[in-house]
N, C-alpha and C positions, 0 to 999 in steps of 0.2 A: 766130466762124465755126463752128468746129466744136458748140457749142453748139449752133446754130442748126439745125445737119445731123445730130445729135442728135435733136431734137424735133422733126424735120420728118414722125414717121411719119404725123401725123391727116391731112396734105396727100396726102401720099402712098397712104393706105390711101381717100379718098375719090376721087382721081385715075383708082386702078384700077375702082372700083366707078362713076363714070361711064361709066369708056371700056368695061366690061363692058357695059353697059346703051345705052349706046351713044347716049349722052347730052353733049350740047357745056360744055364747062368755060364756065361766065358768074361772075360775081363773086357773084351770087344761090344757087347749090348749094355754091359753097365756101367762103362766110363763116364758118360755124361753126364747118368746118376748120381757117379760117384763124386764128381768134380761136384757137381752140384751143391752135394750134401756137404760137401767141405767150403766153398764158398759160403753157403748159410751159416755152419759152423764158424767161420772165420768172422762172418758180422757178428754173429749173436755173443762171441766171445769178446770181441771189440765192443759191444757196446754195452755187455754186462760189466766187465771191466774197467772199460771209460767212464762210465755213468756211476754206477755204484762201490763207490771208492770203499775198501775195508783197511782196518787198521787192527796189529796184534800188539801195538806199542802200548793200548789205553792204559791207566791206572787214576784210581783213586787219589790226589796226592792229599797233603794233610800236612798240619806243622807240628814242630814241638817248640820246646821252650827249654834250653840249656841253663841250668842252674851253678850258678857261680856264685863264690864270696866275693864279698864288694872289701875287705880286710883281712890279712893273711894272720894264722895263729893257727894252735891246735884246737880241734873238735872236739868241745864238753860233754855234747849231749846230742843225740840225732831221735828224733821226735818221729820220722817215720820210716815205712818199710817199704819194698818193691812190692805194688800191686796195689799198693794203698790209696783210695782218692782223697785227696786234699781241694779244700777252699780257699777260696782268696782269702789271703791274712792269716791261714795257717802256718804254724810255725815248723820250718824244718829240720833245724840242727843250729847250733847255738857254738858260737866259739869262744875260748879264752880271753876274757875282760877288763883284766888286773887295771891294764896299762889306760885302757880307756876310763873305767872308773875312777883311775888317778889323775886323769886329765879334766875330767867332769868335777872334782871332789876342789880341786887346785880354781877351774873357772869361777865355780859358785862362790872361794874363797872371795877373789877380786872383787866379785860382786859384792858380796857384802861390807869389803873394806869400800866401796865406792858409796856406799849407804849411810858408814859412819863418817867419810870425809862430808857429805851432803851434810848432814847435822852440825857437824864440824863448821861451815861455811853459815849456815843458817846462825850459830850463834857468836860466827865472829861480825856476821852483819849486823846483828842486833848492838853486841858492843860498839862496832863501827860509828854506829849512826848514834848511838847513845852518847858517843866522844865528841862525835860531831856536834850533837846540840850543846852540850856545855860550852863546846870552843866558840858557839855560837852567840850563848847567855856571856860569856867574856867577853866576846870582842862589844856586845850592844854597851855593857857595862863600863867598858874603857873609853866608847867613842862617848858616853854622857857623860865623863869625867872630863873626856877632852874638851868635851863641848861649856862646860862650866869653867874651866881653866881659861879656857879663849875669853872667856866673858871678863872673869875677875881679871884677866888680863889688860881690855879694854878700857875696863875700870879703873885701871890704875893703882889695883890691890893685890895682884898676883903679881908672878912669877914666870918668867919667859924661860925659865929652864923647867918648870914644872908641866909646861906646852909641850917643848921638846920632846919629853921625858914620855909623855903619855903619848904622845907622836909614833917614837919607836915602838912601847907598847901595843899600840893600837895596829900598827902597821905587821908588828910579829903575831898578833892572836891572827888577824887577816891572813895570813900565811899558814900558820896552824887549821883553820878551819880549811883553807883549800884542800891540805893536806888530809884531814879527817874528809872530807868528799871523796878527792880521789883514793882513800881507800874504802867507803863506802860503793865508789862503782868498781874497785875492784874485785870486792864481795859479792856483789852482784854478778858483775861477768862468770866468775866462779860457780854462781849457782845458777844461773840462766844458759852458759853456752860450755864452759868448760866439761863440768861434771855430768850434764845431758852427754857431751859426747862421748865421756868416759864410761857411762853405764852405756850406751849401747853398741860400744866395742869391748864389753863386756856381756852383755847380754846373746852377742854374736859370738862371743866365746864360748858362754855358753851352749847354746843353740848347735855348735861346732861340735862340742863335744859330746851331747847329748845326741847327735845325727853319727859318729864316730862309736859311740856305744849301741846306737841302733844298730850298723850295719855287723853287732858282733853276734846277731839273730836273725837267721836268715829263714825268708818268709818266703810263702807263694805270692805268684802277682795274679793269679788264674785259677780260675777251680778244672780238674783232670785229673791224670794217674801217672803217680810214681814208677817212671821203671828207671833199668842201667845205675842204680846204688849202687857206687863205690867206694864210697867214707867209711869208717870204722871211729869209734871214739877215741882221738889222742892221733890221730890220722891231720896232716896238715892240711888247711883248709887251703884251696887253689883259686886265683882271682883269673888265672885265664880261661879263657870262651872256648879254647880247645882241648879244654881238659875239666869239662863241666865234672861237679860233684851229683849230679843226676838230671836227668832227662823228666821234662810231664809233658806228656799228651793230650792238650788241654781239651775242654767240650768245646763241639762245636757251636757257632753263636746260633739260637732258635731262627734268626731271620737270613743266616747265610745260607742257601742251597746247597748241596750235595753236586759239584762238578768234576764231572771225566774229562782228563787231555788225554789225546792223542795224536801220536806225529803219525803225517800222512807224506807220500812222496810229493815234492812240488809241483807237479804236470797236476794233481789234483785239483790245483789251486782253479782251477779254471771250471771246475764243476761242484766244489764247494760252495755256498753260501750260507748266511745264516739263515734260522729257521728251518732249514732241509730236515728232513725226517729220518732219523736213523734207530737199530737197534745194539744194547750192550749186553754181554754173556761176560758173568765175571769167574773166576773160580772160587772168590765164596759164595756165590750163588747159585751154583750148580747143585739138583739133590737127583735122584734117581726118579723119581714122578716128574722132573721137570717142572714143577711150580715155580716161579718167580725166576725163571733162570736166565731166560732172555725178555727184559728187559725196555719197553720203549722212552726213545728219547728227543733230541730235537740240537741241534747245532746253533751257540748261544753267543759265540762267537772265534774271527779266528786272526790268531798272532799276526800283527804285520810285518815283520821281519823273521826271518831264518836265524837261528843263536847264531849257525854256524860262520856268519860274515860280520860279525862283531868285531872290531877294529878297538885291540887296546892299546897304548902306548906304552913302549918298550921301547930297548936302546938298539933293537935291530929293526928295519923297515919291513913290512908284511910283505912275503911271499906267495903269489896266489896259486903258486904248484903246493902248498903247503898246505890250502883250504880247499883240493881236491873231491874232500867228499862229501858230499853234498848233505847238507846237517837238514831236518824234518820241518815241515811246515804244522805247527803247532795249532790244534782246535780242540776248544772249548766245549762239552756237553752239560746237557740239561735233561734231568730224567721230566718223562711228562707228566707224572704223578705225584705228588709229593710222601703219599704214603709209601712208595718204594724207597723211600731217602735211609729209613730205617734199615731197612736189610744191606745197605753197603755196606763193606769193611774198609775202613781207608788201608790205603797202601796197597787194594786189590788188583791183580791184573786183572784187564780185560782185553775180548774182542770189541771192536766199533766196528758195525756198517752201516754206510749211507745210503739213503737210497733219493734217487734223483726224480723230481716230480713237477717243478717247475717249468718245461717245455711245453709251449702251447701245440693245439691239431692234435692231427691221428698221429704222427710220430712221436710226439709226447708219451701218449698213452700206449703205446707202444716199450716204447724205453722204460715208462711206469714199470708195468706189466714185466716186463724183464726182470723186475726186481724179486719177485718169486722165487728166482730159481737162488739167489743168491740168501734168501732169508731160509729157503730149505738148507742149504749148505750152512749157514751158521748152525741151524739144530743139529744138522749133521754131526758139524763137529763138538759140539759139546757132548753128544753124545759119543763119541768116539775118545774124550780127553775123563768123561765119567768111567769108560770102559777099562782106558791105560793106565790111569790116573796119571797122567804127565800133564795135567794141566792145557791149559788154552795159548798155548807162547809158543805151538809147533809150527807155524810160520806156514807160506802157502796163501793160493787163494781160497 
């Protein structure tokens, strides 16, 4: 419309130059007019069109965070309500125990028998070694008997069976004290490498069970708001992702920005860039004074691929009659102000328009300038979706 009331001057400037000359309007003195004013219409529509691309697809988007149990049982106790904000480490419902504190109660056992076997080893080593020195003090004692025996023997006053004799002895304490060693490094190995390993696959028992008793307290990981509770106490606690026990909407982090997508047709792709100056009209934004309603922003970046040519592997080969329609070329906004960050609602729709400024000369500024009529038609419609109230998603340039 306004387009049209635009380029309507060739009609207009011939209109008066009949009616000066005083000449009746026939379709024969105003065709050339008319052609005219329709050619200008036709670039001006072209170019408002080509250049300043809009989009009714925007929205706010925003994450949440599905809450699941990490262990199945019944629901003891649920700590909070729908609407309610929680912080990280808050606790939210708590499941049935028994069986975990039985397994915790049974670790800790082990442990502590691994504690008394430890003292156990400590004073069979003391004995060990205690064995060992006597068999020690024996064997010195038998070799100095041997050793006097040899002599009186040399002498010619002993006894060659009394050599003997202390021979075997001497040679069996020697065997005994080996023996009293190697159970002294087995006492040792006991308390150096065996029972280290066994306290801490004990300790990992522990720790197991103890991590098995945590998950029967389910926390927040995020501070936001509780909503979609569906548990009830004595309600079976669900570890599937598709069947979370409530939904939070966490805060957003203070250094992430406030970002609008919107899909645009791909023929835009060729007058989009970053930094381009655009404006967003949301429907929680919209009030009857129009303050804050429309929105300026700036194009922050834009998807390089289209969803819709995503290639996944399946047991049938892709079909390109089958990828027919032509899926949105995805861009990223950026409000320019940071104090308007506050007035978004996530999950808001929006309109996006762009308006195109980067052409150099007088035809640049030209096309600039173009841009006018298309930022009147956004207040347009906002005004027209505050009058309906059907919102901003009626589609249309």
């Amino acid at each position: 419309m306004f387009e049209l009331m635009f380029t309507s001057f060739p009609v207009i400037i011939r209109y008066f130059q009949l009616r000066r000359r005083g000449e009746a309007m026939t379709v024969w003195n105003m065709k050339t007019a008319v052609y005219l004013w329709l050619l200008l219409a036709f670039f001006l529509f072209l170019t408002i069109f080509y250049f300043h691309q809009k989009s009714y697809s925007g929205i706010v988007p925003f994450r949440t965070v599905s809450v699941v149990a990490q262990t199945s049982g019944p629901v003891t106790e649920i700590s909070v309500m729908n609407g309610q904000r929680v912080e990280t480490g808050d606790v939210l419902f708590r499941i049935e125990d028994s069986a975990q504190r039985a397994a915790l109660a049974q670790a800790e056992a082990q442990f502590d028998q691994i504690t008394a076997d430890e003292d156990k080893a400590r004073e069979t080593l003391r004995v060990s070694q205690a064995e060992e020195a006597a068999a020690q003090i024996e064997l010195e004692n038998l070799r100095v008997d041997l050793s006097e025996a040899r002599t009186l023997l040399e002498r010619q006053v002993g006894r060659e069976d009394d050599v003997r004799n202390l021979q075997a002895q001497v040679s069996e304490a020697e065997a005994h004290v080996a023996a009293m060693r190697a159970q002294v490094d087995l006492s040792e190995t006991e308390l150096t490498q065996t029972i280290p390993a066994r306290r801490r696959a004990a300790e990992t028992a522990v720790e197991s069970a103890q991590v098995a008793l945590d998950h029967t307290v389910v926390r927040s990981f995020t501070d936001g708001v509780v909503t979609q509770l569906v548990l009830g106490e004595g309600s079976p606690a669900t570890t599937l992702i598709l069947s979370p026990a409530m939904v939070i909407i966490p805060d957003r982090p203070d250094d992430l920005p406030v970002r609008v997508v919107a899909g645009f047709s791909q023929i835009a792709r060729s007058t989009l860039y970053e930094g381009m100056p655009a404006e967003i009209a949301c429907n929680s934004n919209a009030d009857i004074n129009f303050r804050d309603s429309v929105l300026p922003a700036k194009v922050v970046g834009i998807q390089p691929a289209v969803a819709s040519g995503q290639v996944i592997p399946g047991a049938r080969l892709v079909d390109p009659d089958s990828l027919a329609e032509r899926g949105s070329l995805v861009v990223y906004f950026e409000l320019e102000y940071p104090e308007h960050e506050a007035m978004m609602l996530d999950g808001t729709g929006c309109i996006v328009q762009t308006y195109t400024n980067n052409i150099p000369g007088i035809g640049g500024h030209v096309v600039a300038a173009t841009g006018i009529i298309k930022a009147v038609g956004l207040r347009i419609k906002v005004w027209g979706m505050l009058l309906s109230g059907i919102g901003l998603a009626g589609g249309g340039h």
